[in-house]
N, C-alpha and C positions, 0 to 999 in steps of 0.2 A: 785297771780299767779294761773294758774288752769293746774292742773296735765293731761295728756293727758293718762298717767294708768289708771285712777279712775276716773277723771274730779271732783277731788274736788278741788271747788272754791276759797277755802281759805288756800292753800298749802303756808307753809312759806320756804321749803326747798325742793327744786328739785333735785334729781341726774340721770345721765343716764349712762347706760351698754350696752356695746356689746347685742344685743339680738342675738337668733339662725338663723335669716334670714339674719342675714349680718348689718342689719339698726342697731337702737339705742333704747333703752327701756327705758322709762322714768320710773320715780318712787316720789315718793313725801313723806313727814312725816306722813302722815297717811298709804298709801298700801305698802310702799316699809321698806325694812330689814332697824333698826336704827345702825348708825356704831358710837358711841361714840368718845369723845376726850377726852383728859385729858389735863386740865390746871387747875394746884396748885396758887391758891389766896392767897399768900406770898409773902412781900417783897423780892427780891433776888438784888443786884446790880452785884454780883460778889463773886469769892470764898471768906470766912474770916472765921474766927474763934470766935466761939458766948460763952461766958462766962455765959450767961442766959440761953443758953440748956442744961443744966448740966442731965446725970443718973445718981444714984448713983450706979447702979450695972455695968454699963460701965464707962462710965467717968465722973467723979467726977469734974473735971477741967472745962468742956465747950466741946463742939462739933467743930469740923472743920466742915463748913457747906460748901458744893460741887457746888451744882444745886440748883434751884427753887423746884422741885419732895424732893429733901433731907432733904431739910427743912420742907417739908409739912409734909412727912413721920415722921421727926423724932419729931414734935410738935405732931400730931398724936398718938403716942406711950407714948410721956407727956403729953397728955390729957392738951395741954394747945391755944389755942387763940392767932391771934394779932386784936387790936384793933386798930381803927383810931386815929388817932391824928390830930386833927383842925388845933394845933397852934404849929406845930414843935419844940415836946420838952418841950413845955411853962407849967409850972406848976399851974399858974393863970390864 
C-alpha cells in the first residue's frame, strides 16, 4: 500500500482522520502517531478456577481466573509461562 501522507511505498497499516479542511488525512506506520493494542497470548476458554496459580502471600489455594488480561496479569506477577503442547496432555 502507499501512504498518500508520506507516499511511503511499503506501508503495511493505513488509518485515516478527520483533517481540518473537512476531507480525510491519511497516515501510515511510518508518519502517523502508533495507537497500540493489547492482546494477552493466554489460553482463556472461560471463567475457572486454576489451582496452578497459586501466591503464597495472597492465595495459597489457586486463583479464580476472570478474563484472558487476568490471567496474563496474574502469570506475570508469577513470573511464570505457558508453553505449547503438540500432543494434548501426552506425556510421551
Amino acid at each position: 500500500m502507499t501512504c498518500s501522507g508520506c507516499g511511503n511505498k511499503a506501508a503495511y497499516r493505513l488509518s485515516y482522520s478527520p483533517s481540518k479542511d473537512g476531507g480525510k488525512s491519511e497516515s501510515c506506520d511510518r508518519c502517523g502517531a502508533s495507537s497500540g493494542f493489547k492482546f494477552s497470548d493466554v489460553f482463556f476458554k472461560g471463567e475457572y478456577f486454576d489451582p496452578m496459580l497459586a501466591d503464597p502471600k495472597k492465595s495459597l489455594h489457586g486463583t479464580l481466573i476472570k478474563s484472558r488480561e487476568h490471567k496474563a496479569e496474574v502469570m506475570r506477577q508469577l513470573g511464570v509461562t505457558e508453553c505449547g503442547d503438540k500432543r494434548h496432555g501426552s506425556i510421551y
